[in-house]
Every structure is written in structure tokens, then in C-alpha cells.
N, C-alpha and C positions, 0 to 999 in steps of 0.2 A: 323241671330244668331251671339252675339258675343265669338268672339273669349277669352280666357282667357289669360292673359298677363301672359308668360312659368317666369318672373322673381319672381314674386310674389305668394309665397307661402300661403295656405289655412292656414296653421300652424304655424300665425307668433309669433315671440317670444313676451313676455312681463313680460317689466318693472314693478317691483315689490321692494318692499323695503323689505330688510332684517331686521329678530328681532334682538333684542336685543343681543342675546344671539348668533346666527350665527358671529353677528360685534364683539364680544368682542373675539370669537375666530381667525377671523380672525385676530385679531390685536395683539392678544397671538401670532400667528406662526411671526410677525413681532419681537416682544418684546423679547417674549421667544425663544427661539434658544434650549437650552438643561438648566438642572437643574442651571450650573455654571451663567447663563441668570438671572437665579431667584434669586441666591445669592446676584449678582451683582448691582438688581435693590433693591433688600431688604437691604442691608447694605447702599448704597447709600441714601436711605431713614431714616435711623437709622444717620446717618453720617451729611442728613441736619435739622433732630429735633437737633441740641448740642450735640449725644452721646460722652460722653467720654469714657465707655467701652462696646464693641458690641460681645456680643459671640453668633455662629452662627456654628449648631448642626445638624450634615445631617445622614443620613442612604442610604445604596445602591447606594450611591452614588449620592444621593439628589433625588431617583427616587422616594422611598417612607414616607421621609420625612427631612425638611430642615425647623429649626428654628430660628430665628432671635430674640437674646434679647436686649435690648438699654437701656440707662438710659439717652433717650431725654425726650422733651419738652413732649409727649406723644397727646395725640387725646380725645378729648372732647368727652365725650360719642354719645351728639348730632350731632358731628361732624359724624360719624362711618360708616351709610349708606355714606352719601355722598362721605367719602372716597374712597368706591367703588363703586360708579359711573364714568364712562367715560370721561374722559376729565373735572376732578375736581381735585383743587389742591390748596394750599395755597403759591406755591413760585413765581406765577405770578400773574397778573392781566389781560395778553393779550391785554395790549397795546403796550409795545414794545419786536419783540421777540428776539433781540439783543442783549437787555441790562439782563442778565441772570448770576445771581449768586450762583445757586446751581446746584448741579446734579441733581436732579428731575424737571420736569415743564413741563410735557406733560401731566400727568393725566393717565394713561395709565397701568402704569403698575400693582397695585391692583386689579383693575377690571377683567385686561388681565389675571391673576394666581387664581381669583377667576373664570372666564369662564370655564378653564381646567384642575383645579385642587381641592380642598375639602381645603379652606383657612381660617382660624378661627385669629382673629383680638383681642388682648385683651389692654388696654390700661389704663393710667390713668394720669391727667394732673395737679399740682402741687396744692394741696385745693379741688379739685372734685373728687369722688369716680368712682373705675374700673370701665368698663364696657367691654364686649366681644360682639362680632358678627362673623357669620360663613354665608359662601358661598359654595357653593358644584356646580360644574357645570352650576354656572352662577343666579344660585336660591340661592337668598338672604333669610336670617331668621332674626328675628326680634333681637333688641339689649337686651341682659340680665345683671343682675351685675355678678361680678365678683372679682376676690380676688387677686389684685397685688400691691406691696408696691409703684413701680415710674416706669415710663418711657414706653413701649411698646414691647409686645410679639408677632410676628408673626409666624405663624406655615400654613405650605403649606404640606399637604399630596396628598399622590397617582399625583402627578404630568403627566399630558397627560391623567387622565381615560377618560377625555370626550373627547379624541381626540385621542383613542386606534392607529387607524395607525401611529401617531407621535411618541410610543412608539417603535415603529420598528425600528426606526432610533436612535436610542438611541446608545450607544457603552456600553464597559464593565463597572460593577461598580466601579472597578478601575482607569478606564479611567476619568471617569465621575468624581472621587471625586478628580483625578490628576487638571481635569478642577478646580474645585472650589477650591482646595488650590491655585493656579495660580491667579485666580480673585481675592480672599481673599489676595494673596501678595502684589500686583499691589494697591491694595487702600490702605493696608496698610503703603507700602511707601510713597503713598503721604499723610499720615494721621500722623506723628510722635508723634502728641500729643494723641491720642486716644490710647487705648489698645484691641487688637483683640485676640481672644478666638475661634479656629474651633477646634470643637470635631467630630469625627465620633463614635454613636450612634447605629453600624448595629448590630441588632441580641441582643437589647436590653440593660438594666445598663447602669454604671456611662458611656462606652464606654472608649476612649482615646485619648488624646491629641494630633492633628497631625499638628498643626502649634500654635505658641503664642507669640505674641509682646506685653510687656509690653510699658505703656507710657514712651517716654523719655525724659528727661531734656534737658533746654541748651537754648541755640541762635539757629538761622535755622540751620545753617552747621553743629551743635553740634548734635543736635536732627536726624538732616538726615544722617549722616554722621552712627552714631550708628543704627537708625531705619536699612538702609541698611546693617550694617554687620549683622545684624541679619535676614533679609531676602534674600538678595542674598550669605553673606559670609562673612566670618573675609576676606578672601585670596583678594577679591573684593575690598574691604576696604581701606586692606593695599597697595593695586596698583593702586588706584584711583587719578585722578586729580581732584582738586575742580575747580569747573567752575564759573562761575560768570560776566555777559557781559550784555551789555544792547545798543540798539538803537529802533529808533523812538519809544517809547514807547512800547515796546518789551523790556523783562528782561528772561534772561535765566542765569537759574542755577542748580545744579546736582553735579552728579561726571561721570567721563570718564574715562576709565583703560588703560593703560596703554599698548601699542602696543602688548608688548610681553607677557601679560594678554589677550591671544586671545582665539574665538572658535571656534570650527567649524561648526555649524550654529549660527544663530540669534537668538538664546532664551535667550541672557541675555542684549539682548536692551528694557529697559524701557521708552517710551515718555508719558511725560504730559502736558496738557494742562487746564490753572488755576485748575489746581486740579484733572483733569478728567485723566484717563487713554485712551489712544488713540495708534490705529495703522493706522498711518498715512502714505502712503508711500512718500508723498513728506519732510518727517519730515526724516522717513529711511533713504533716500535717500539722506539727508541730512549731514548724520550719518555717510552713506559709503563715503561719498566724502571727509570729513574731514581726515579719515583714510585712504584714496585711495592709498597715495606714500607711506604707510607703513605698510601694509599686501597684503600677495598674495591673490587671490581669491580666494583659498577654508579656508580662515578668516575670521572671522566676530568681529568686535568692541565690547565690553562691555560698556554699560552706564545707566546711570539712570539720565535722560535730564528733566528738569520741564519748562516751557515757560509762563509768567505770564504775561497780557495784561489783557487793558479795554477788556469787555465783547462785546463791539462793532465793535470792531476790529477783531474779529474771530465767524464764525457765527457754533456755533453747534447743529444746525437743519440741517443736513444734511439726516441722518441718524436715523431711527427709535430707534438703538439701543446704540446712541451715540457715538459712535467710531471712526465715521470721522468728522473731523473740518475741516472748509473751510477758510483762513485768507483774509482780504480785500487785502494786499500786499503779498504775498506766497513767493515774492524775499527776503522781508527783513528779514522774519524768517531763509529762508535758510540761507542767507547770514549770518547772525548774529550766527547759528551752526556752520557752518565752519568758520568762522572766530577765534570764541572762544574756538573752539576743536584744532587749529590751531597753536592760540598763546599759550595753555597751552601744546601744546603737546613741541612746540621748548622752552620751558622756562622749562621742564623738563631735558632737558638738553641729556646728557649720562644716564639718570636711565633706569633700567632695572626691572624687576617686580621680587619679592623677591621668586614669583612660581619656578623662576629660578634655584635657590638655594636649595629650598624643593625636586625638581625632580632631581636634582644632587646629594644629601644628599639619596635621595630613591634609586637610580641606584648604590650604589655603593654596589656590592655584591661581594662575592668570584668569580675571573675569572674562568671560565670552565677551563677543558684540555687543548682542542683545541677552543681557542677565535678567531671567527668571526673577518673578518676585518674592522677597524674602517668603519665608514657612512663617505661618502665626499660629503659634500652637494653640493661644488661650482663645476666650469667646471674641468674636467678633467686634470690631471697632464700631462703639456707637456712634450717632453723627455728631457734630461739634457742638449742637445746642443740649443735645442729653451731656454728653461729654462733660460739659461747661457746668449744667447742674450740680452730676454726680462728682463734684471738686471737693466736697464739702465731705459727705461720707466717705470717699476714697481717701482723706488723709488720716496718715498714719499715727497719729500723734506727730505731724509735725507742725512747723507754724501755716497759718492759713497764706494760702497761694493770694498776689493782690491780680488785677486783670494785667498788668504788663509784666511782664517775667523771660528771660533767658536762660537759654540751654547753656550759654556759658558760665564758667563757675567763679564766680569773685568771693572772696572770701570773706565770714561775715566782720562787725568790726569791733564785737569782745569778740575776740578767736574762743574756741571753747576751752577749758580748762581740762587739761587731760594727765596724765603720770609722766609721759613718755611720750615720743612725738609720732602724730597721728600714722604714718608711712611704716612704724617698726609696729603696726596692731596687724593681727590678721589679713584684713581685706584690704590692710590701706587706709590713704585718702583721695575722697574724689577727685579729681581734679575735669573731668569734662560728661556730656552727656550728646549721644549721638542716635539718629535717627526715633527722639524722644522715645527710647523705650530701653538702650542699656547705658548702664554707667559704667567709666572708666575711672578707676582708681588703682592710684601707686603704692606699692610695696617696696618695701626696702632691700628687697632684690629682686623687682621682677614688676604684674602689672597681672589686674583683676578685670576678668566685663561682667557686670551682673548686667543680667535680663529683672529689671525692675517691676516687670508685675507678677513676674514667677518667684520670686524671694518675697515680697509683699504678700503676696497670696498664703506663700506656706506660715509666715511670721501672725496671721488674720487667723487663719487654719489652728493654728499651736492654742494661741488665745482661746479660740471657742473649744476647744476641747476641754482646757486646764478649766473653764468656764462650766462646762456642763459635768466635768470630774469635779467639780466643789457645789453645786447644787442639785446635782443629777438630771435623769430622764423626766420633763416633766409628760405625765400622761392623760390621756384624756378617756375618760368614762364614756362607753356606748350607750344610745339611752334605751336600746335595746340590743341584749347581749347576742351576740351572731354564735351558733351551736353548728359543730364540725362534724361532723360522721366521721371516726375513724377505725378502723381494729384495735383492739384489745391492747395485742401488741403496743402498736403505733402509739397509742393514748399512753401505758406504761412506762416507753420510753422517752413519751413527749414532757411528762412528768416529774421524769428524773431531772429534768432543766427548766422546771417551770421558776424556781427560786434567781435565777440567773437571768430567764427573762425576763421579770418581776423587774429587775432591775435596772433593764433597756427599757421598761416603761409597756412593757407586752403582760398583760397578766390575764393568766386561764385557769380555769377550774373545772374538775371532773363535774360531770354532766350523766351520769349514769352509765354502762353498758360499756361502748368503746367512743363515746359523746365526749368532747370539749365545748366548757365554752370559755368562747374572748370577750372578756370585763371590758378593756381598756385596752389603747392602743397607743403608741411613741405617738405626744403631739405634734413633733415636727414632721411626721410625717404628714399632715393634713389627714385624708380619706386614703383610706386604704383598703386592700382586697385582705381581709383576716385571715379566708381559707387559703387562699392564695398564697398569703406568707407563713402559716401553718404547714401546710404541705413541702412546700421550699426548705425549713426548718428539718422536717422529717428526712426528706429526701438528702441535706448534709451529714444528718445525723448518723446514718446508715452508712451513706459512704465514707466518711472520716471519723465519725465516734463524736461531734460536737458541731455548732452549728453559727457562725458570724452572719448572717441572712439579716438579723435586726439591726446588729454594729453597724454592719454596711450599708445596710439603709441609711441609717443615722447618719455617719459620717459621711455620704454622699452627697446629704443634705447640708451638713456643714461644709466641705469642701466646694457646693454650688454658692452660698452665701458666702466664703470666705474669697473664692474669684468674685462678685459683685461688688465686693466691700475692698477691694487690692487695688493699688495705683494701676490705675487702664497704660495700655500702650499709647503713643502719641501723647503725653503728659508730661511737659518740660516740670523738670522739679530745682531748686535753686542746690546753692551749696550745700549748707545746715542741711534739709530735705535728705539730700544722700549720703550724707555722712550720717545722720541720725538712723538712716535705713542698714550702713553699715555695722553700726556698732551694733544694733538689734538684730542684725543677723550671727555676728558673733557671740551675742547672750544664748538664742533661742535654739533648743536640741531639732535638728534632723533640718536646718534652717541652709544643709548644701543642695536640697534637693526639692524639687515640688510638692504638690498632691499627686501627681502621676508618676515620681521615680526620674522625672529628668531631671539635669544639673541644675539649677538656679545662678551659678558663675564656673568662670575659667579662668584658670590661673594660669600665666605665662610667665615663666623665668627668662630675667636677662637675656641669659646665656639664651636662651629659648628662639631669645627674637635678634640676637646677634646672629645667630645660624642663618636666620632667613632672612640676612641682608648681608650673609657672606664676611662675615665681621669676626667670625672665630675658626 
């Protein structure tokens, strides 16, 4: 008698094809994500018929219903089934899936909202009379006429009834329509010539208007430049840098704000990509590096970044729901963000974001009784005998301080020789110094306070960089090389940036097997832990594709030496002194802002301080 083989079960499974209607759900839970999913795939579609105005009507939050009206190209009656059908579509042919110039070209998503949701289609196409068609859970109804003047209406109700568990996961109606105003923003910016219309609809009537871009006028920068104060902010706007840079066939343009226009998380970074909205993290990533040496890390950058290339050159089938792009070169995008967030940020000079001034204008109340004492942001006030020492190293290039000196400002007696009179330059002239740590100086409409060891600081800061960028990292040889254990991997990829570190003054060399070793190490950093900033290195690497671990040391180091070497607070300084600190902040790039991303001055207009004495 034979034995039965114990691996092979009586009960074996079997291959079986799914309908219709299983596939198109499953490919909803890909497509569809939550309601804001649906908005984003229905305006996108509105958006590649020619819509020039798309108004889009949601209720509870687009749980139980989310409208879409367009006045495109519209859908041929006969067209209507096929529209929803699976992997049918008019923006491709499916021969090359590279060459891709709309947001829609998968087929996917109609079907996908008709599987899980009660989706009714009406349309009509410029000479041809409406027609309507409706879906309910994947059952299709026959095409009927219908009564619309141009373009195409879609309406998605009960979204998830055929897929009641998906409801569960749902968040608040609130939550849900915060989603879909965000999506609604996001295309809108990249849409400047269309006009958008999101109404919320809950609980029936006309409802109300909770977001609305009219078309704008102009050239690109004109149209973008206004599209964004109206959806991120006049305040945006007004502290923004226009961008505009281009290599190998890569063109990148937007706006980027202004350091001391900071936030504190990352909700007002916008990427895109020919048109699409994307969260890319190598593009992020890209974003923080540009901003690295000039916010601290609980900052985050504002921008609205566009990146325009042949359609072959970046491949956006990555991702079912289009969100991640993959670029054929991933170096030169980087490269080409930071480069141009780079030069527009040092070509901005000393400006400082105009928020500055709005929150200075708001702070200023009736003092309490008993007032709190001032915030010190920088290192602590040494005593008056270190103080008195370090006079000598804290001067800025100016003239040497004698022991009696005044906070009052008399003027010196060769005035200095300037173009144009000291008050029509940027910051002014000095004219007094208070609570020995800001200076007040006049402009010729209006009135500046620099915090004098926070502008000293960054001007000291500038210097050692431009210092060690014209001599480089000096490094120091181990005199016994430290050997890392890592994976294979880990070593391969550590590798690929060894030539990079080499140049922060870190240099390693394969060691056998998945082995490093570290030569030499950045000498300012003294002693350091090798494996310890190996691993750190790896652990960036992995999560963002490149690694600042050594920079940042580095500059942490200069930015600690550049506050020890900065006029201390408590340091009366004369006339000359601050006007010499003036016009050096006007020379020296990023010179509105610290080492940490706060302002270094405040600028009041006239009018500014006429208000707050009731004078206008």
C-alpha cells in the first residue's frame, strides 16, 4: 500500500480568475485612497478635456457626495460605456509609456469609482447632443439622453457602499474635506489659467464657498506669482524668491521664501512635476539641503517648486496613484534645486521677510507691572572681566574700542565718504544703541533695530565658510585606521560617496568583505566617534538618497566659533562701529538672518509707526 506524500494536501488550492467586478475593486483600494483620491483623479480629468473653469461640490466630506463640473472637450455619448471600462482611455495609445503628456493614461480611474461607489456620467461634446450613464457597484446601466449645455458632469455618490469595511477607515468629515481642499489647492497652483470653484454642499442648498481661484492674467511668473497669494498667502508672496534655472534639459521654476518666512513643519512645500503634484522625497530632500545652513531643524522651507522636462526623461508610472516620479538622472534635478534655491537665496542679499515687521507691529502692547526679562537667544553673557578681554577678538574689523565709550552716537569728525546719503542705503544710519545689544538706525522712510550679535554672528559665519570654501576641509590622519563592520550593501552604497566625503575631510577605504576603513577625519572636529558618524551617514543615505551628517558637523563647528568671535550682547559699540556693521550686513548674502533662521533686524515704516501713535 502506498504511502501518501504528508507534503501534498487533498485540499489543494485553485487558480481561478476574478470578475469583473472583484478587479475593479481591487484597483479602487489602489486608486482610491479616501474621497480627496476621487477629487483628485476627477479634476485631473476635467483639467486634460481643455477645462477652463472646474467647480467641484462635495458633502460630508465627499463621503456622500463629490461633484465635478468642467466645461472641456466633453465625451461622445458613444464614447460613455467605454469610458468605463478598465484600462480605456483617449490620452494614450500604449506604445510608448514615457512619452506622457496628461495626468490621466491609465484607464483606471472611472471604472475604479464606478466599482465602489453609485457614479453617474453626463456629458456632451461640441454639435452632439447629452447623454448620461450611471454605475452603481460595478453594474453598468444603459446610456440615456440628457439635458446639458457644454462640457461634462460628474457626480460620485455613497462613495465605499460596495466596500462598507473601507468606510471604517474613513476620518472625520472635517478631516476629509480639509483633504480635498489641499488637493483642490495643489492643482490649482499648477493650473493658473483655469478657475476653481469647491463648494461644500452638506446638509443640502446652494451650501458655501470654501475655496475659489479665479483665472489669472499675465506671463507665467505673473499668473503664478498671483495664483499663489491666493492660495498659500499675500504674506508668501510678499517673501518669496522667483526661481528660474535650467540644465540638461531640466527647467525649474516657482517661488521659494525667504529663510525668515519659516515653519515649523513641512505643509507649505509644494513640488511639481510637468504639471503634476508630487511628494517626492528625493525632490524634499532636495529642498531641505538648499535651506540646510540657514534654518535650524525644527524649520521647515516654504516653496512652490515646478520642474518641467521632456516626458521621457522622468518616468511617472511608478505609482498607481501618481505621486511618485522616478527621473532617468535623479543627480541633475537635485543638483539644479539646490543650486537655484542657492543662488537666489545669496542674491537676496540682507532681506529679511516683511512677517518680521507684521509680528513686531502685533507685539507691541502696554508693558505689564512687573515685565518678564528680555529672551536671550544667543550664548549666555560672560562676566564683565571675560567680557572686557574678549573686546579685542569680538571686533569686527572695526576700530579698537578705548576703556570709556558711549552708547550714544556722535558722529565721527571725517564723516565717511559715501555715494549718497547714509539714510537712502538699506539699513540706514545709526543713530543710537539701546539696552547695549540692538542698534537703531534711520532710513529714509522708516527705521531698522538690528540685534547686534545676531548679524555679527552670521557676517563671522559667512567669512569662515568663504574661508574654508577657498582652502578646504583640513583633515587629520588616524594613527591607527578605525575598521567598521558593515554589509555588503551598506559598504557599496557608502562608497558610492566616498569621493564627496574625501572632501569634507572624512576619507575611507574598502577593507575587504562588507569592512571600511576611516584614514582621516574633519580636523575641526577634534575626536570623534568614526563608527558612530559612519553609520549616521548610512542611516541618511537610505532615508533621503545622500547624506549632510559631515557638513553639519562642520558647520556646527563654525557656526559655535562664529558666536564666540560676534560682538557679545552688553557691548556698547560707537558710531563708525555700527555703521561699519551696517554696511557689512548690506555686502554679505543671507546677512537678514542668523545661524538658526531668525531675523537679525526689523524694519518699521513711517507710516508703520504713525499708526501706532494714531498719527495716520
Amino acid at each position: 500500500m502506498e504511502q501518501a506524500n504528508p507534503n501534498i494536501s487533498e485540499n489543494r488550492p485553485v487558480i481561478r480568475q476574478l470578475d469583473d467586478a472583484a478587479i475593479n475593486r481591487i484597483a479602487a483600494g489602489e486608486v482610491v485612497e479616501r474621497p480627496a483620491s476621487a477629487v483628485k483623479e476627477l479634476v485631473e480629468n476635467a483639467i486634460d478635456a481643455g477645462a477652463t473653469r472646474i467647480a467641484i461640490d462635495i458633502a460630508d466630506g465627499g463621503k456622500t457626495l463629490i461633484r465635478v463640473t468642467d466645461d472641456g472637450c466633453g465625451i461622445a455619448a458613444d464614447d460613455l460605456p467605454l469610458a468605463l471600462s478598465r484600462h480605456a482611455t483617449s490620452k494614450i495609445d500604449g506604445s510608448d509609456l514615457l512619452n506622457i503628456h496628461t495626468f490621466g493614461f491609465r484607464g483606471e480611474a472611472l471604472p475604479s469609482l464606478g466599482a465602489v461607489g453609485r457614479l453617474t456620467i453626463t456629458s456632451r461634446v461640441p454639435g452632439g447632443e447629452a447623454a448620461s450613464i450611471h454605475v452603481a457597484g460595478g453594474r453598468m446601466e444603459t446610456v440615456k439622453p440628457a439635458a446639458l449645455r457644454a462640457g461634462t458632469v460628474v457626480e460620485l455618490r455613497d462613495l465605499f457602499f460596495a466596500t462598507p469595511a473601507r468606510l471604517k477607515f474613513m476620518r472625520t468629515d472635517r478631516a476629509e474635506a480639509q483633504a480635498i481642499t489641499d488637493t483642490v489647492k495643489r492643482l490649482a497652483m499648477a493650473e493658473p489659467s483655469v478657475t476653481f470653484t469647491l463648494r461644500d454642499v452638506s446638509g443640502g442648498g446652494e451650501g458655501r464657498v470654501t475655496f475659489r481661484a479665479d483665472r489669472e492674467n499675465g506671463d507665467l511668473f505673473d499668473a503664478l506669482h498671483a495664483r499663489l497669494a491666493r492660495v498659500i498667502g499675500r504674506e508668501f508672496a510678499e517673501n518669496a524668491l522667483q526661481i528660474d534655472a535650467a540644465r540638461d534639459g531640466i527647467r525649474l521654476y516657482g517661488y521659494a521664501a525667504l529663510p525668515t518666512y519659516s515653519r515649523g513643519a513641512a505643509v507649505a512645500q509644494y513640488l511639481f512635476v510637468n504639471g503634476r503634484p508630487v511628494r517626492d522625497k528625493m525632490l524634499t530632500g532636495a529642498l531641505r539641503a538648499a535651506y540646510f545652513d540657514f534654518l535650524s531643524r525644527d524649520r521647515h522651507p516654504a516653496a512652490a517648486l515646478f520642474i518641467d522636462c521632456e516626458p521621457t526623461l522622468v518616468d511617472v508610472n511608478v505609482h498607481p496613484a501618481k505621486s511618485e516620479v522616478r527621473f532617468r538622472d535623479p543627480g541633475v534635478a537635485r543638483g539644479l534645486i539646490v543650486s537655484a534655491l542657492r543662488h537666489a537665496l545669496a542674491e537676496a542679499g540682507h532681506r529679511a521677510s516683511t512677517t518680521v515687521a507684521n509680528a513686531t507691529l502685533g507685539a507691541m502692547r502696554p508693558e505689564p507691572a512687573q515685565p518678564a526679562p528680555a529672551r536671550v537667544y544667543q550664548m549666555d553673557r560672560p562676566s564683565p572681566a571675560a567680557r572686557q578681554m574678549a573686546y579685542q577678538a569680538q571686533a569686527p574689523g572695526f576700530a579698537e574700542l578705548s576703556r570709556d565709550y558711549s552708547g550714544s552716537v556722535v558722529e565721527p569728525a571725517p564723516a565717511p565718504v559715501v555715494e549718497a546719503p547714509v539714510e537712502d542705503l538699506p539699513l540706514g544710519a545709526a543713530r543710537g544703541q539701546v539696552h547695549e545689544n540692538y542698534i537703531i538706525a534711520q532710513t529714509a522712510d522708516g527705521m531698522v533695530i538690528v540685534d547686534q550679535h545676531a548679524a555679527h554672528e552670521r557676517l563671522v559665519y559667512e567669512k569662515l565658510k568663504n574661508q574654508m570654501a577657498e582652502n578646504g576641509v583640513a583633515a587629520q590622519a588616524l594613527l591607527i585606521p578605525e575598521i567598521v563592520e558593515l554589509s555588503e550593501g551598506d559598504c557599496a552604497r557608502l562608497m558610492q560617496v566616498a569621493d564627496d566625503l574625501t572632501k569634507l575631510g572624512l576619507t575611507i577605504e574598502p577593507f575587504g568583505g562588507g569592512a571600511v576603513a576611516v584614514r582621516e577625519t574633519p580636523a575641526i572636529l577634534g575626536e570623534v566617534d568614526a563608527k558612530a558618524m559612519i553609520l549616521d551617514i548610512l542611516d541618511e543615505l537610505a532615508d533621503q538618497g545622500e547624506s549632510q551628517t559631515v557638513q553639519a558637523r562642520i558647520e556646527a563647528i563654525l557656526s559655535r566659533v562664529a558666536c564666540h568671535g560676534s560682538v557679545r550682547s552688553g557691548r556698547r559699540m560707537r558710531a563708525e562701529e555700527m555703521n561699519a556693521l551696517l554696511r557689512e550686513m548690506e555686502a554679505t548674502p543671507h546677512s537678514g538672518q542668523c545661524n538658526h533662521g531668525r531675523p537679525t533686524y526689523v524694519e518699521l515704516k513711517l507710516s508703520d509707526i504713525e499708526r501706532l501713535f494714531g498719527r495716520s
